[in-house]
C-alpha positions in Angstrom: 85.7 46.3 68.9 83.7 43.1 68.6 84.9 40.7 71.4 85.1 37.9 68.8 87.1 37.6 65.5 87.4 34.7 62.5 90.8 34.0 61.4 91.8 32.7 58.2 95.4 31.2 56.4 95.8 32.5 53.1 97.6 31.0 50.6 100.3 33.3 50.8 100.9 32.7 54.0 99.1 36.1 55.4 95.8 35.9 57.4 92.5 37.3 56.6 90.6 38.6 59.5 87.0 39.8 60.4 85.0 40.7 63.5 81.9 38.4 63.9 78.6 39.0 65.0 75.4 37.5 66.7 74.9 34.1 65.2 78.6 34.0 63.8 78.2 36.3 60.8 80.7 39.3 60.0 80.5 42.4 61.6 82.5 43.9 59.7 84.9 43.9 56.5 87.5 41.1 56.1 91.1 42.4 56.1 94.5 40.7 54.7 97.0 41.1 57.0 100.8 39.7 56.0 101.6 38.1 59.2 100.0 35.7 61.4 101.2 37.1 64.5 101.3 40.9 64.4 97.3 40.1 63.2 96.5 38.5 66.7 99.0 40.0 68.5 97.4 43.8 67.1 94.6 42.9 68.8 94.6 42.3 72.2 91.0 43.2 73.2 89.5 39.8 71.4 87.9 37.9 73.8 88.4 34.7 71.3 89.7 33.6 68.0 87.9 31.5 65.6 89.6 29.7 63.2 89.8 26.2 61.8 92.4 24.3 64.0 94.6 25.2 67.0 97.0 22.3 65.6 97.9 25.1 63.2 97.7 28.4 64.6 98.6 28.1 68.3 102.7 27.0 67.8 103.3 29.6 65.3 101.8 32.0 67.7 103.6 30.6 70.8 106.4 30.6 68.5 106.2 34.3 68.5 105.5 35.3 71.8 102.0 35.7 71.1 99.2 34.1 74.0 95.4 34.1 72.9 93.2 34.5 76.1 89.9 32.1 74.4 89.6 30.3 70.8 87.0 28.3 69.0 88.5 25.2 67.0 86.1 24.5 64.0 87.7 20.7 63.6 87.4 20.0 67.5 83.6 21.1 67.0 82.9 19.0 63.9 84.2 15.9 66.1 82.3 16.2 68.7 79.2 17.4 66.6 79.6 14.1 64.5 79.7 12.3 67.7 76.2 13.7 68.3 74.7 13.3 65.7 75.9 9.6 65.4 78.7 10.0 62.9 81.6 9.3 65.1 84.1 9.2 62.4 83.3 10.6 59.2 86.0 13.5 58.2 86.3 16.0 60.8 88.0 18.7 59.0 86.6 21.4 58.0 87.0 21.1 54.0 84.8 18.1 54.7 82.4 20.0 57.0 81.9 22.5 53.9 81.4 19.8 51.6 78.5 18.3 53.6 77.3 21.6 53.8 77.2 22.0 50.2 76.1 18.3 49.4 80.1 17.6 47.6 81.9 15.4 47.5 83.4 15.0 51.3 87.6 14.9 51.4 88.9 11.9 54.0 90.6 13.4 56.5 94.9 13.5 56.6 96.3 10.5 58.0 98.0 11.8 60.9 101.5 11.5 61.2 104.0 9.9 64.2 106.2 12.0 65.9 109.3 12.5 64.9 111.9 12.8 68.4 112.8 16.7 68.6 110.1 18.2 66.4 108.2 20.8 67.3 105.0 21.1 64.9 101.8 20.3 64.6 100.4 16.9 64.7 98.9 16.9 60.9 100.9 17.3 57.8 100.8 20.6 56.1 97.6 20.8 54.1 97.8 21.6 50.2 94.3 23.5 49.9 93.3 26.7 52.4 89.9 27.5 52.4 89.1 31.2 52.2 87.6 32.9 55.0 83.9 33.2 53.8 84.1 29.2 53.5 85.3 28.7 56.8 82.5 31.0 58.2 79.9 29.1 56.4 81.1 26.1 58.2 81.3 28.6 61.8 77.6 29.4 61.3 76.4 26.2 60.4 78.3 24.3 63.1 76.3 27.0 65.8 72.7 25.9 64.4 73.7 22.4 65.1 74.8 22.9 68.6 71.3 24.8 69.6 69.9 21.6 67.6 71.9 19.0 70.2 69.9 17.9 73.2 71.0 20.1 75.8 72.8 23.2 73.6 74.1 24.8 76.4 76.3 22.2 77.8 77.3 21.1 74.1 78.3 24.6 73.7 80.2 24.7 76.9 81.8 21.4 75.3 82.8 22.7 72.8 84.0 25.6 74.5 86.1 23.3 76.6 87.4 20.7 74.6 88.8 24.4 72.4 90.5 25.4 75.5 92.1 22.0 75.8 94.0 22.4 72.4 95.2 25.6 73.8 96.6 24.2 76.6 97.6 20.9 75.1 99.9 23.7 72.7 101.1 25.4 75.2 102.8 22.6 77.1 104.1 21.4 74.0 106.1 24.2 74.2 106.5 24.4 77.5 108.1 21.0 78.0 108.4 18.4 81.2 112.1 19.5 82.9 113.9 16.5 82.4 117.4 16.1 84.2 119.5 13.9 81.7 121.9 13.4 84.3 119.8 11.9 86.6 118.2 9.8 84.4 121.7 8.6 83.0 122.1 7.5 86.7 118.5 5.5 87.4 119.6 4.0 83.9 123.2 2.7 85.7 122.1 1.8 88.5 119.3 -0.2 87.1 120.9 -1.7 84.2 124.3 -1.7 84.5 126.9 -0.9 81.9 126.1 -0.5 78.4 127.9 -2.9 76.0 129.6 -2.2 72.8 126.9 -2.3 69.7 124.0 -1.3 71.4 123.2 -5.0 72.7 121.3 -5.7 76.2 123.3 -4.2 79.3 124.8 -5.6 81.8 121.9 -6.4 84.2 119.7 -8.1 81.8 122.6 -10.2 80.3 123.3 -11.4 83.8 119.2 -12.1 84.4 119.2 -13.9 80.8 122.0 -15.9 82.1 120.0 -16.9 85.1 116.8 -17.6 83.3 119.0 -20.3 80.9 120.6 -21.7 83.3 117.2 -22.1 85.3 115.6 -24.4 82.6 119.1 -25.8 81.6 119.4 -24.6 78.3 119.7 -21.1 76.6 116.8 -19.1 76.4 115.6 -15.8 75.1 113.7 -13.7 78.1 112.8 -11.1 75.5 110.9 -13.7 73.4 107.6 -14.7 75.1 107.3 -17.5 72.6 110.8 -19.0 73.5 109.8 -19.0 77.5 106.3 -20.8 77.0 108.2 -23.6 75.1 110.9 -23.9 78.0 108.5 -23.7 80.3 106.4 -26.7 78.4 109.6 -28.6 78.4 109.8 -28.3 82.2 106.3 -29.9 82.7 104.9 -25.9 83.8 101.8 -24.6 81.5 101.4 -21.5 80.8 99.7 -19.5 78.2 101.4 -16.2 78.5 104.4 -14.8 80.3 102.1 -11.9 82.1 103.7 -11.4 85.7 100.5 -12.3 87.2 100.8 -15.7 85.7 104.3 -16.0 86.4 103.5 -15.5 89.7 101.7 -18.6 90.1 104.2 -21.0 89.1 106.7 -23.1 91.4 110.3 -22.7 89.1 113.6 -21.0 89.6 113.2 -19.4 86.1 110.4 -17.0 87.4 112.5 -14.7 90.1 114.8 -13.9 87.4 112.5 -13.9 84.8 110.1 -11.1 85.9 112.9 -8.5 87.2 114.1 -9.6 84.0 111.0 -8.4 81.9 111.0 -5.3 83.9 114.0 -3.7 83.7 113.6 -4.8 79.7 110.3 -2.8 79.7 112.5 0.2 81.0 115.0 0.0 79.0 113.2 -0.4 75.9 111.2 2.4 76.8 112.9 5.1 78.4 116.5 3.7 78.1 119.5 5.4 76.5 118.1 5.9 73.0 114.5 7.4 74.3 116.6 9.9 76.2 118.6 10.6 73.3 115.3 10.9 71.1 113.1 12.5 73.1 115.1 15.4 76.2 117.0 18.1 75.0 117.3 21.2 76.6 116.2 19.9 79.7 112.7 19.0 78.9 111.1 16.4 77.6 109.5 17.0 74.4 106.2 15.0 73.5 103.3 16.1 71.8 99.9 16.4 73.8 97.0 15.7 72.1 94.0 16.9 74.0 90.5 14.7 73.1 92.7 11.9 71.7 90.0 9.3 72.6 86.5 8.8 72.5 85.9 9.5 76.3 87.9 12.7 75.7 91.0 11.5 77.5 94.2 12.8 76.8 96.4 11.0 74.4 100.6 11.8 73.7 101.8 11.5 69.8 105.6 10.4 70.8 108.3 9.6 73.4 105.6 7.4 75.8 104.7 10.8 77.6 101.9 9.1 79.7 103.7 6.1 80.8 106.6 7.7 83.1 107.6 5.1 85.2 107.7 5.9 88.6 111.5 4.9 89.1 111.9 7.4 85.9 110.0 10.3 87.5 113.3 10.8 89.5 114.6 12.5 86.3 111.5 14.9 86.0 113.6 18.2 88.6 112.0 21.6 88.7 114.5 24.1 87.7 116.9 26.1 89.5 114.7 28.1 92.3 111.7 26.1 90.8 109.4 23.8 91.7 107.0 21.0 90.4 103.0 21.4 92.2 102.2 17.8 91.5 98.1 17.5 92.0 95.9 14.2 92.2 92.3 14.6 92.0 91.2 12.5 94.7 88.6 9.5 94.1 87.0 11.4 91.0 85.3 8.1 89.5 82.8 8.4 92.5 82.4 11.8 93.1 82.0 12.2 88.8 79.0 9.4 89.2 77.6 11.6 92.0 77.5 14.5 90.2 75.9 12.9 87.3 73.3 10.4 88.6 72.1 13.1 91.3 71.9 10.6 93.8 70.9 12.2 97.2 72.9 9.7 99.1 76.1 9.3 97.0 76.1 13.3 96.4 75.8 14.0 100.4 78.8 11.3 100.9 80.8 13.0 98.1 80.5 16.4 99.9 81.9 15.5 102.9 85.9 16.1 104.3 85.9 12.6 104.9 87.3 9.5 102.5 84.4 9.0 100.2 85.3 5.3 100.0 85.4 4.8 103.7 82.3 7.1 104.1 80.4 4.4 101.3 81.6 1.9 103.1 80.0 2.9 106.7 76.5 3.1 104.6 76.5 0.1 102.9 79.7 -2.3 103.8 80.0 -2.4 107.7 82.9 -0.2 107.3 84.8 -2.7 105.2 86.5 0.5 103.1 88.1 -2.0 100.8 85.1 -4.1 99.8 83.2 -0.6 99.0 86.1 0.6 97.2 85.5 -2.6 95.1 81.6 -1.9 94.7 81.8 1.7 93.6 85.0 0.6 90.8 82.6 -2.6 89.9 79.9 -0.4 89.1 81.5 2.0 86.7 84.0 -1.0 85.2 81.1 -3.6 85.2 82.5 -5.8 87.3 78.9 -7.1 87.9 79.5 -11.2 88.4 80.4 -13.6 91.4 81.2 -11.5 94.2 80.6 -7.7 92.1 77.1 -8.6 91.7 77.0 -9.4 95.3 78.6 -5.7 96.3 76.9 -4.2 93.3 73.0 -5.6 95.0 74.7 -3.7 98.5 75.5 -0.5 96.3 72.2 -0.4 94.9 70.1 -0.7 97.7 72.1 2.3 99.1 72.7 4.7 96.3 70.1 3.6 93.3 69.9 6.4 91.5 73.8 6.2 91.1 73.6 2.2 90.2 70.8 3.0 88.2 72.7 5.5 86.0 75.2 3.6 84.8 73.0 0.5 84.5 71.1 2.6 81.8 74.0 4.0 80.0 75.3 -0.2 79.6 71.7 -0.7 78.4 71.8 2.0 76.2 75.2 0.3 74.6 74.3 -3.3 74.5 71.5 -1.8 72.2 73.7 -0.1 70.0 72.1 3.1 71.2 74.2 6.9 71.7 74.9 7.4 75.2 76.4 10.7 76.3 78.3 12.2 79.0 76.7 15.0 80.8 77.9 17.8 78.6 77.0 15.6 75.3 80.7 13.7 74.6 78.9 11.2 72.5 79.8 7.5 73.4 78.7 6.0 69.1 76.5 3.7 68.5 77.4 0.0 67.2 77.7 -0.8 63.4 73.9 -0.4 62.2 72.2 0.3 65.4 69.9 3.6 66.5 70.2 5.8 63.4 72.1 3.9 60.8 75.3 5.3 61.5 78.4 3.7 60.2 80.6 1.1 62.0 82.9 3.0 64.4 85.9 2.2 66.0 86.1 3.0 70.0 89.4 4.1 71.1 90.4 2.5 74.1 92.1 4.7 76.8 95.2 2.4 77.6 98.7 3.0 76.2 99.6 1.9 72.1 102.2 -0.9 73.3 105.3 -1.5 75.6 107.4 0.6 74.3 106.5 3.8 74.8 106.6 4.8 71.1 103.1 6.6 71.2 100.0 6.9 73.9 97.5 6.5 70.9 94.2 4.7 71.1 93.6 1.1 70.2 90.4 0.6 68.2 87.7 -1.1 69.8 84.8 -2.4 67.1 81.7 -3.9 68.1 79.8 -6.5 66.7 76.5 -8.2 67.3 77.3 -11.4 69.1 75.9 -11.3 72.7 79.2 -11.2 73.8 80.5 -8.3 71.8 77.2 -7.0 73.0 78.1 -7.0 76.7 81.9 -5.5 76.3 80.4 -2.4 74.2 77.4 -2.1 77.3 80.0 -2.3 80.2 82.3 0.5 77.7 78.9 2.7 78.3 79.0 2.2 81.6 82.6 3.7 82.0 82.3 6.1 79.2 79.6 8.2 80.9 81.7 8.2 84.3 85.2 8.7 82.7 84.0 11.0 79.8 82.5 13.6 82.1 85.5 13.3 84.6 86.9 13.9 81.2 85.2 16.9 80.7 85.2 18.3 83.5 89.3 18.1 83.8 88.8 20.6 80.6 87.5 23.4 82.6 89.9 22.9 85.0 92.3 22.9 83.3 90.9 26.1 81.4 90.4 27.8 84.8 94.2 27.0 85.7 95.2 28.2 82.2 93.9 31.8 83.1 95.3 31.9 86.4 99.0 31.1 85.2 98.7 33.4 82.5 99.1 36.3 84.7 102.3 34.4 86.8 105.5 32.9 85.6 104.0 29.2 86.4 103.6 27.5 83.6 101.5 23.7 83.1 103.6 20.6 82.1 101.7 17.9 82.3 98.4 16.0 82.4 96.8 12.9 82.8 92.9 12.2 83.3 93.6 12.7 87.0 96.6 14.6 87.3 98.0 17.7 87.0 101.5 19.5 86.9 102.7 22.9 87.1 106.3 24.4 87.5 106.1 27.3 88.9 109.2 30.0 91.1 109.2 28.5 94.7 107.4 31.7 95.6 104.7 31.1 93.5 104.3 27.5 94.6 101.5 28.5 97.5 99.4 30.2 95.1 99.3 27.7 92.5 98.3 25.1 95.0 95.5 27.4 96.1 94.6 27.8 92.3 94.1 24.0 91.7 91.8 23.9 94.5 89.9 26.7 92.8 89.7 25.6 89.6 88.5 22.4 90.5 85.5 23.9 92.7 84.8 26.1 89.6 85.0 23.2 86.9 82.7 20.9 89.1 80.1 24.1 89.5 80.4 24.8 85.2 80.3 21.1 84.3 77.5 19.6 86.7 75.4 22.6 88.5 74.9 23.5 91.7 75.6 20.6 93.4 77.3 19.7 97.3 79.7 17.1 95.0 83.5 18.5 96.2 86.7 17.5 93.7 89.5 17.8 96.2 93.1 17.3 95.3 95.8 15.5 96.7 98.7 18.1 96.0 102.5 18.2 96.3 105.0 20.9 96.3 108.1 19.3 95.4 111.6 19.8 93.7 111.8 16.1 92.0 108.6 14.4 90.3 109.5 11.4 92.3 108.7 12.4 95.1 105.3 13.0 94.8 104.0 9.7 95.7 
């Protein structure tokens, strides 16, 4: 049996089927089969499944009981393919990949839609038009000359590869869940905000901080209106521009005490009060929808419920089950190590091989053992923090590690002049409106959270323009995105290489954020799955970057309560 096999949706809500050869064509007859799931599930020995989204396929399967080992996701290729090639945003799907193929007319993409609290389905609305397997194949075979046309086809297939396995797991923690103890969280909620009023209105707590915040300036004012505080503030003699803590935190007035706890237990409240936990838990877990390659450095975005912006006072809800518990794992100092591993710098690649604190070992090279002020250099130089006293730690950095300083120096050159810059397996940062190859204005997603309220993790769009200025905040983007994008890439494999090992246990992966990682797992099998991390992070760093003495250690906890991790 050939180790791969193309997968189709009919119309009729069968599947057609067909084994594939060298260079993606059939190697054999396409079959009809009436169900999804006894198709895939009838076949155990395929090695992986190619077929046109995981959005679609992998919840009906889970949904079934059915687990694919590998897959090939046709619309995460075309996105990272257009990236490439320079046409970061044009349609991804793959009826538009077929219609550039065959010089038509190309289809926009589906808008995609918001999560709706308790649904479990796939994060694009049902499509009208299926295209046949032979079509989809065209689009297969096509996609594989233009990966051995990219500039290093083997890591852009081990991209792709990657960013594939991603969806898989970004589906199966959908339907896994975060455990969530309502109880619990019913009691932070209390004990934080007090009793809830009739009608829904502000709880106890923040009436009584509202109260304090009036009778501060002397006259009633709304907390919760940023406008309304500026003006009472200007009627006190104070300016300010904004009501952000930090520039609270500078003024001299009894309304600022109140003020900030005020907008903090707000934030919580608004966020991950008594209505999110209504919208969002049930059945003891916390239901969002991961969305794996959700921005342009790859990072992981969450369509609903504000699944990346637990605060920490919140994470006492997250409880393993009964007999359970939560492996909690922080990749430790991975900006660093990541530019290491990239730039090939002798110096920064010996320092990020050692036992020792990275930051602490910089700092002995290049700061006089001032950890704090080399922690500040090697963040400056990936963030472009690169005036008054940045530039200063920035020249230390340099003289030290240049091939590391020199790296992302390029890549910001490379963006202030509108060219592509790439991250090490070819995650393509795009180029600004009408630079390099002509391509079409893109919008960069941001990696930060959509807004306050938790609504949804999506990205923010970022457009550059050509003043000098705009210039400069898309070269210091390049800077980061060739650091964050192959940290990006390289938690893939990871988490691809932790995928395989679970499969064979009852541990199961919950959650994930750029940097961190968690499992729920039997007690029993809590040793092992902290052994696997380790693992899987030797083996992504080893796939993603070479042979190289760069180590990606974790920080990793074994505990009952998500809290109590940090």
């Amino acid at each position: 049996m050939a180790d791969r096999w193309a997968l189709a949706v009919a119309e009729d809500g069968g599947v057609d089927v067909a084994p594939l050869g060298p260079g993606g064509l059939p190697a054999g007859p396409v079959r009809h089969e009436a169900g999804l799931a006894e198709a895939v599930r009838s076949r155990p020995d395929v090695a992986r499944w190619v077929w046109r989204s995981t959005a679609e396929i992998a919840p009906q399967l889970l949904a079934a009981g059915v687990r694919v080992e590998r897959c090939y996701d046709m619309e995460a290729a075309e996105t990272l393919l257009l990236g490439h090639e320079g046409r970061y945003g044009e349609p991804r799907s793959a009826a538009a990949a077929l219609a550039r193929l065959r010089d038509g007319p190309v289809p926009p993409d589906p808008p995609q839609r918001s999560a709706e609290p308790g649904a479990q389905s796939s994060l694009f609305e049902p499509r009208a038009v299926h295209l046949p397997l032979p079509d989809l194949l065209a689009v297969y075979a096509e996609q594989q000359r233009r990966h051995s046309l990219s500039a290093h086809p083997d890591r852009m297939r081990l991209l792709t590869a990657a960013e594939s396995a991603g969806m898989l797991v970004a589906a199966e923690m959908n339907r896994a869940g975060l455990p969530w103890r309502a109880d619990v969280h019913r009691e932070v909620l209390h004990g934080l905000l007090g009793e809830r009023y009739a009608g829904g209105g502000e709880p106890r707590r923040l009436a009584e901080l509202a109260d304090e915040v009036s009778a501060a300036f002397g006259r009633r004012v709304r907390p919760d209106l940023p406008a309304d505080v500026v003006k009472a503030f200007g009627q006190a003699g104070v300016k300010v521009a904004s009501t952000r803590r930090w520039e609270l935190e500078s003024v001299d007035h009894p309304a600022v005490e109140p003020l900030i706890e005020y907008k903090r237990l707000y934030r919580i409240w608004v966020a991950h009060g008594w209505s999110w936990l209504q919208d969002w838990v049930r059945d003891g877990r916390f239901r969002t929808e991961f969305l794996a390659g959700g921005t342009v450095t790859g990072r992981w975005v969450t369509n609903g419920g504000g699944g990346l912006q637990i605060p920490k006072v919140i994470r006492r809800a997250v409880v393993a089950d009964p007999g359970w518990r939560l492996v909690v794992a922080d990749a430790d100092q991975m900006e660093p190590r990541v530019l290491a591993a990239i730039s090939r710098d002798p110096g920064l690649m010996e320092v990020a091989g050692r036992e020792t604190d990275l930051y602490q070992s910089v700092s002995d090279r290049a700061f006089s053992g001032d950890r704090a002020q080399a922690k500040l250099a090697v963040l400056g130089a990936v963030y472009g923090q690169t005036s008054g006293d940045g530039l200063k730690n920035l020249a230390a950095l340099r003289r030290r590690f240049p091939a590391a300083v020199a790296y992302v120096d390029d890549a910001a050159r490379a963006g202030e002049e509108g060219r592509l810059v790439r991250t090490w397996l070819g995650r393509t940062c795009p180029p600004a409106a009408g630079a390099g190859d002509g391509a079409e204005e893109a919008g960069l997603p941001q990696d930060g959270p959509s807004d306050d309220a938790g609504s949804a993790d999506r990205p923010q769009e970022w457009t550059p323009g050509y003043a000098s200025s705009d210039a400069r905040a898309r070269g210091r983007f390049a800077r980061n995105f060739v650091v964050q994008g192959s940290a990006a890439d390289w938690a893939l494999l990871l988490l691809a290489a932790l995928r395989r090992t679970c499969a064979d246990m009852a541990a199961e992966l919950v959650f994930f954020q750029h940097d961190e990682v968690i499992v729920h797992c039997p007690e029993e099998e809590a040793a092992t799955v902290v052994s696997a991390i380790r693992e899987a992070a030797e083996l992504a760093g080893r796939l993603t970057f070479g042979p190289t003495p760069v180590r990606f250690p974790f920080t990793t906890a074994v505990v009952e309560c998500y809290g109590d991790a940090k």
